[in-house]
C-alpha positions as CSV (number, residue, x, y, z in Angstrom):
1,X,-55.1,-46.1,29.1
2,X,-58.6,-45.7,27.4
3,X,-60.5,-42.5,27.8
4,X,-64.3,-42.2,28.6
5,X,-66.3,-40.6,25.9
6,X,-69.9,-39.4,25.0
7,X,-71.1,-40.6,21.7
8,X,-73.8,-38.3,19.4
9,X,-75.1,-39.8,16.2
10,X,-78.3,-40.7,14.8
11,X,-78.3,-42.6,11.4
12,X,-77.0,-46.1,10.4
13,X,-73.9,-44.7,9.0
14,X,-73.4,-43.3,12.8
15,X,-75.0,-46.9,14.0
16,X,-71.7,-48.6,12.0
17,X,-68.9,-46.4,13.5
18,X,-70.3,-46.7,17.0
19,X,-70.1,-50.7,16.5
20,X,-66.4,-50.3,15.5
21,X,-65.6,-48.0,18.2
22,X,-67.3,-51.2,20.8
23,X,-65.2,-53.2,19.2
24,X,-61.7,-52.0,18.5
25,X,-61.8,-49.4,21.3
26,X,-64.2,-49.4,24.0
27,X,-68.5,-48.4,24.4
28,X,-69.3,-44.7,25.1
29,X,-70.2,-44.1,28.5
30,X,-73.1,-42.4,27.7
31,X,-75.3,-41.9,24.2
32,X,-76.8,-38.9,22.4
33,X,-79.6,-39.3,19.8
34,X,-82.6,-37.7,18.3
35,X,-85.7,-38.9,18.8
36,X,-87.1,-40.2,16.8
37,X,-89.7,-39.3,14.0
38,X,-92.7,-40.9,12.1
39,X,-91.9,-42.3,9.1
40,X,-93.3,-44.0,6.3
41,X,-96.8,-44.3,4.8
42,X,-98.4,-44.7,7.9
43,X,-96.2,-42.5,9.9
44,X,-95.0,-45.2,12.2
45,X,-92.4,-44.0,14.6
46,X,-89.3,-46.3,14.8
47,X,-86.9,-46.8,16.8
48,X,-83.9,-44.3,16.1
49,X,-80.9,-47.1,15.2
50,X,-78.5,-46.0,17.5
51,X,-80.8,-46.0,20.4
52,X,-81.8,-49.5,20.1
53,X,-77.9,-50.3,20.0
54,X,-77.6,-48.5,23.2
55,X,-80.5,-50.4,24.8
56,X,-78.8,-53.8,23.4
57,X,-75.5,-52.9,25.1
58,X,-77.1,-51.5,28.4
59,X,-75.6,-48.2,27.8
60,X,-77.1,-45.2,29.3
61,X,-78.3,-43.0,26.2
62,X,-80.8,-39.9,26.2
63,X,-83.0,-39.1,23.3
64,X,-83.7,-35.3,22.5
65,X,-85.2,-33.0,20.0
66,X,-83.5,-30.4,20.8
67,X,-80.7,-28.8,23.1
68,X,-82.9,-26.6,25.0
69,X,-84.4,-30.0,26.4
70,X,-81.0,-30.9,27.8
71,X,-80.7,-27.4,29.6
72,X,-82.9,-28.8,31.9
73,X,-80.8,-32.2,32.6
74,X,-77.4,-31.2,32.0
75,X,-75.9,-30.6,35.2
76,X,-77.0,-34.1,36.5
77,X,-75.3,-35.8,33.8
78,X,-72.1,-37.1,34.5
79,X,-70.4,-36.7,31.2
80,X,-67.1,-37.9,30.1
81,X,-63.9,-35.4,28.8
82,X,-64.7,-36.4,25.3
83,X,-67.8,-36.0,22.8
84,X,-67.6,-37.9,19.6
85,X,-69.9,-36.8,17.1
86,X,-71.4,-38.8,14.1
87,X,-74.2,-37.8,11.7
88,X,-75.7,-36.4,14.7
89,X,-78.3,-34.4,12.5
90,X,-78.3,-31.3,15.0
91,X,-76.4,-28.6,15.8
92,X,-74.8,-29.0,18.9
93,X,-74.5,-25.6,20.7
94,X,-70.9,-24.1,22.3
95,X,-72.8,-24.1,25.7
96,X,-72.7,-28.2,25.5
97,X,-69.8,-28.7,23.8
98,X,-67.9,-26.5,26.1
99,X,-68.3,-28.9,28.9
100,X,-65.8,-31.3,27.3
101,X,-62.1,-31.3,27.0
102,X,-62.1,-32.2,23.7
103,X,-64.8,-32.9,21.0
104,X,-63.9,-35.0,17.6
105,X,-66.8,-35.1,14.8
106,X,-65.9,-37.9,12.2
107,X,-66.8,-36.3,9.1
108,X,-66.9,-38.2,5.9
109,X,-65.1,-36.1,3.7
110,X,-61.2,-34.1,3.2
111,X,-62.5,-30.7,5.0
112,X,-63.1,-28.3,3.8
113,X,-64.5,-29.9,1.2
114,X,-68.0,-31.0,1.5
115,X,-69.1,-30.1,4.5
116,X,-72.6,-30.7,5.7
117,X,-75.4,-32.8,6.1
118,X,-74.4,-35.0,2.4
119,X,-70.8,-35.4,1.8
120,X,-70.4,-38.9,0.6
121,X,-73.7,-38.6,-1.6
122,X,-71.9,-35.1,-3.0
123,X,-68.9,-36.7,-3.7
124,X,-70.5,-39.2,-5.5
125,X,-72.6,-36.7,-7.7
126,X,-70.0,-34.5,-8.3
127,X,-68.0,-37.9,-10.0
128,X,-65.1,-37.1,-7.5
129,X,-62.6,-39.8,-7.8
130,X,-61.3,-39.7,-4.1
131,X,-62.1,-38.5,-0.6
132,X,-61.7,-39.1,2.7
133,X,-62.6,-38.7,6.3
134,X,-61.5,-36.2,8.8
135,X,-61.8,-36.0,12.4
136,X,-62.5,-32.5,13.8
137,X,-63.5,-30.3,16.2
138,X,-67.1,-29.6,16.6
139,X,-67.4,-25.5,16.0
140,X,-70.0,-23.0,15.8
141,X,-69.9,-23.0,12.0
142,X,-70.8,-26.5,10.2
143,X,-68.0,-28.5,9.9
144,X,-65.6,-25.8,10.3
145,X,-63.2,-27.1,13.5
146,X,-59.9,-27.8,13.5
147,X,-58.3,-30.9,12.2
148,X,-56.8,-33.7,14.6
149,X,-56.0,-36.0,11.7
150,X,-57.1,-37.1,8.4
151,X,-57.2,-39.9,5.5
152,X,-57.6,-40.4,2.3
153,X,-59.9,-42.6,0.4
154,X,-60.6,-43.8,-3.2
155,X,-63.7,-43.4,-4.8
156,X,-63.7,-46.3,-7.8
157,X,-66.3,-46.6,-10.8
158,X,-68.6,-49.0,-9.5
159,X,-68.5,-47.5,-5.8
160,X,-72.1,-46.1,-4.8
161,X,-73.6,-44.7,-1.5
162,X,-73.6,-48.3,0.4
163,X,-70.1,-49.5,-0.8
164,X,-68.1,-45.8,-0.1
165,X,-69.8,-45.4,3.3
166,X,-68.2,-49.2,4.3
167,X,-65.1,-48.0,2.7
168,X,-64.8,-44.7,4.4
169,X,-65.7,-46.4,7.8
170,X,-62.8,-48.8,7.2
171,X,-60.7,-46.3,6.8
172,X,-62.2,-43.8,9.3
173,X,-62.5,-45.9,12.4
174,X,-58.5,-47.0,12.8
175,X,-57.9,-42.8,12.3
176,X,-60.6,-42.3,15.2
177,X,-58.9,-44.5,17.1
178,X,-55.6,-43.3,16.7
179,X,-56.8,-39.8,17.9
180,X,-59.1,-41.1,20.7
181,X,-55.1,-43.0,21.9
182,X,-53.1,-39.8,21.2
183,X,-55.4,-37.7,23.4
184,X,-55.3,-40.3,25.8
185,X,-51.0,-39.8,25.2
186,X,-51.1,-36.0,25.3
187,X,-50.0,-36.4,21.7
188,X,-52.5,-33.7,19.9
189,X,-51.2,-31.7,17.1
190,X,-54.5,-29.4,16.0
191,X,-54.7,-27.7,12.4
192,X,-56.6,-25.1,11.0
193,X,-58.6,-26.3,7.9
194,X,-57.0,-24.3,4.6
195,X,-58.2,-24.5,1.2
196,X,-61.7,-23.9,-1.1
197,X,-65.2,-24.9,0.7
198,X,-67.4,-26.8,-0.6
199,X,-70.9,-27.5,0.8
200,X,-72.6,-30.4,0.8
201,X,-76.6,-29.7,1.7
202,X,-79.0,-31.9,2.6
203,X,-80.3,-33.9,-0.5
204,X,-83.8,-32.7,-1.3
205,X,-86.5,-35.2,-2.9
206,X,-86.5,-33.2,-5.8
207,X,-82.7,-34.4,-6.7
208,X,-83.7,-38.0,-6.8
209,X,-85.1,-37.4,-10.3
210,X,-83.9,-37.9,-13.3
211,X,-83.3,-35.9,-16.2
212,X,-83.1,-38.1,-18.9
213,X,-81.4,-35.0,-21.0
214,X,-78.7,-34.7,-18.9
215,X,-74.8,-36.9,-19.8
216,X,-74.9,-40.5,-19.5
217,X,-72.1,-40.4,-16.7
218,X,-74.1,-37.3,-14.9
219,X,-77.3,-39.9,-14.7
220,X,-75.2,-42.5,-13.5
221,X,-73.2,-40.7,-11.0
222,X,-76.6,-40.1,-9.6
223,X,-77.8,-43.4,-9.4
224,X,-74.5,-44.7,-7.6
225,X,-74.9,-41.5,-5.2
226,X,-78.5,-42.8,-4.1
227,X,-77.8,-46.2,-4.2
228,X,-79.0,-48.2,-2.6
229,X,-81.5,-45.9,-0.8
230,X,-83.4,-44.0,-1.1
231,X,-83.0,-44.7,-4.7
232,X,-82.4,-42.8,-7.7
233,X,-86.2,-42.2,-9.8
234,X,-87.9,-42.2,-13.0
235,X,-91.3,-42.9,-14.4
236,X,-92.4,-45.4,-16.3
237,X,-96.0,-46.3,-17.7
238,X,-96.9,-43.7,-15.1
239,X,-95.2,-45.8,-12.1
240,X,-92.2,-44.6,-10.0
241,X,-89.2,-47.0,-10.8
242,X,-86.0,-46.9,-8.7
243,X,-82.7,-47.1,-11.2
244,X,-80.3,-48.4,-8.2
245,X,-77.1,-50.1,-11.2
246,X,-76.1,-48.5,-14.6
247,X,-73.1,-48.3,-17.0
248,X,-72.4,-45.8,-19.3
249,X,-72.3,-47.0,-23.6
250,X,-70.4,-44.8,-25.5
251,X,-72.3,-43.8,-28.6
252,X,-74.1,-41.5,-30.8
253,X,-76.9,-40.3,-28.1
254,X,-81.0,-41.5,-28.8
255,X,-83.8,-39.1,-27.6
256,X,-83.5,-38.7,-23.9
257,X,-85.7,-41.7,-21.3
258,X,-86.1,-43.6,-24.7
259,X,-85.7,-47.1,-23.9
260,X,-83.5,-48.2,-27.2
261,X,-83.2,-51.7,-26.7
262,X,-84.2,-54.4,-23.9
263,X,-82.0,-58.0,-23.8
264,X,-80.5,-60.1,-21.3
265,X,-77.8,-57.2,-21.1
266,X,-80.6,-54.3,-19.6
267,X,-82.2,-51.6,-20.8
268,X,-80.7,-49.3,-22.9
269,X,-81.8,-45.6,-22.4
270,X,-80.8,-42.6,-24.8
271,X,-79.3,-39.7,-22.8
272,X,-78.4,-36.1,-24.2
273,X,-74.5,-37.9,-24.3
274,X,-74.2,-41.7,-25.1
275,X,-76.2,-44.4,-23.6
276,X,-76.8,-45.8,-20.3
277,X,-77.6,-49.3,-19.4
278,X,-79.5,-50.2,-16.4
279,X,-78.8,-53.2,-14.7
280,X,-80.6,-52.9,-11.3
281,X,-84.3,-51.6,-10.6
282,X,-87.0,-51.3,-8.2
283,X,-91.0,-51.1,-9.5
284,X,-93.2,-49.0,-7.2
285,X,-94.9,-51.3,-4.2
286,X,-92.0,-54.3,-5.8
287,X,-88.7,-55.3,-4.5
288,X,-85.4,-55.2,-5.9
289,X,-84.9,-57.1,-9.3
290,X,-82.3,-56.9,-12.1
291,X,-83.2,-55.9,-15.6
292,X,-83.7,-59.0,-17.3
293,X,-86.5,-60.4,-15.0
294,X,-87.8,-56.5,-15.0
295,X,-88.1,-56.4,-18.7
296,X,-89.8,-60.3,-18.5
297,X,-92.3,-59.4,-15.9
298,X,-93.3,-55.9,-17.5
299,X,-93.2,-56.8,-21.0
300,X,-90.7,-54.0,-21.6
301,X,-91.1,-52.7,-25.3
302,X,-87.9,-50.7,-27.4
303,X,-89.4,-47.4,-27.9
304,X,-91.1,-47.3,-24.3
305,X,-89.8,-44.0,-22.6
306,X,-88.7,-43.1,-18.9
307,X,-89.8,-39.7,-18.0
């Protein structure tokens, strides 16, 4: 038999897993979400993704800013034995999380490595080859609770942001699942993480940068880590442009942001170690395009630089 649960998460990533959960297991009986926040250029507030899911699927949900909000509602709320926790974006106090029997956050990493607000991003910056996702307790201390159950994932060459988040999802949601049945069984084995820590902060606008004087592969694990959004950056002709696709060309390295060579093949930019060819970009105020037709509709000229 199927247990009722609460459901906290915020983002699209979050958005994904409660879609799987509706499908191969059952809808929450109530949602959690921020509110949500103005955005953009002309600071338009939106609707948070997850709460338009919950409106879509009748499902009772409540939007907060903060815990101290709930205080005020909480003991009208007919809550299930379970919280499951997603890219919630806030901490969730002991106070709240104390009125459940059990509480599983499905964290996109192999605790306690990377754990924070960025894991998968992290990962991918750091050139990690494999991770995972683990489903934990919610604790006082970020991403610190004990582990229900784990798996491990493969992080391949060409994998960025959008295609490791789907894989980690495929991979996450059976596992959820599984622990969601076993609790439901009586079958819970808990285990305390062990091992080095790793964090995984909040990526800062600052990071989406560039250095053009840093490795090829360092460059190019960046642009697979923001890819595609928000979008790895440069400047060129005094314009943001979004790198979002590159491969590494072993070589004797140019001077760094110096655009080398322009063909049907990309752009070829000199790094501090080897080349890098970009396949994929985004102009500022344009859409997506690949190389060739950027290079065509720019006029892009060997000896140009990317700052």
């Amino acid at each position: 038999m199927s247990m009722e649960y609460v459901f906290a998460g915020t983002d699209e990533f979050s958005l994904e897993l409660l879609k799987n959960l509706s499908t191969s297991y059952k809808d929450p009986s109530c949602i959690l979400t921020q509110k949500p926040k103005p955005r953009g250029r002309g600071l338009k507030i939106l609707p948070v993704p997850v709460a338009k899911f919950a409106v879509e699927k009748n499902i009772p949900y409540l939007e907060i800013g903060s815990f101290e909000e709930l205080k005020q509602e909480i003991d009208h709320l007919d809550l299930a034995r379970i919280l499951v926790v997603c890219s919630f974006g806030l901490y969730i106090p002991s106070w709240f999380t104390e009125r459940f029997d059990w509480t599983l956050n499905f964290h996109p990493s192999l605790v306690p490595e990377y754990r924070g607000a960025a894991p998968i991003q992290r990962a991918l910056l750091d050139g990690r080859k494999e991770t995972g996702v683990s489903i934990i307790e919610v604790s006082a201390e970020m991403d610190a609770g004990r582990i229900y159950d784990y798996v491990k994932v493969q992080i391949d060459e060409d994998d960025n942001y959008e295609t490791l988040s789907k894989k980690l999802l495929e991979a996450g949601t059976p596992l959820l699942v599984k622990v969601l049945k076993d609790i439901s069984n009586g079958k819970i084995n808990l285990k305390e993480q062990s091992g080095e820590v790793i964090l995984a902060p909040k990526i800062t606008k600052e990071e989406l940068w560039i250095d053009w004087a840093q490795p090829a592969q360092k460059i190019k694990n960046k642009i697979r880590a923001f890819s595609p959004k928000p979008g790895a950056r440069t400047r060129f002709r005094g314009k943001m442009l979004k790198i979002l696709k590159a491969e590494v060309i072993e070589g004797t390295s140019g001077n760094p942001g110096e655009i080398v060579s322009v063909g049907k093949e990309g752009l070829i930019i000199g790094t501090s170690d080897g080349f890098l060819k970009v396949e994929k970009v985004q102009p500022e105020n344009s859409r997506v395009m690949d190389a060739f037709e950027f290079v065509n509709g720019y006029r892009v000229q060997a000896g140009e630089m990317l700052m």
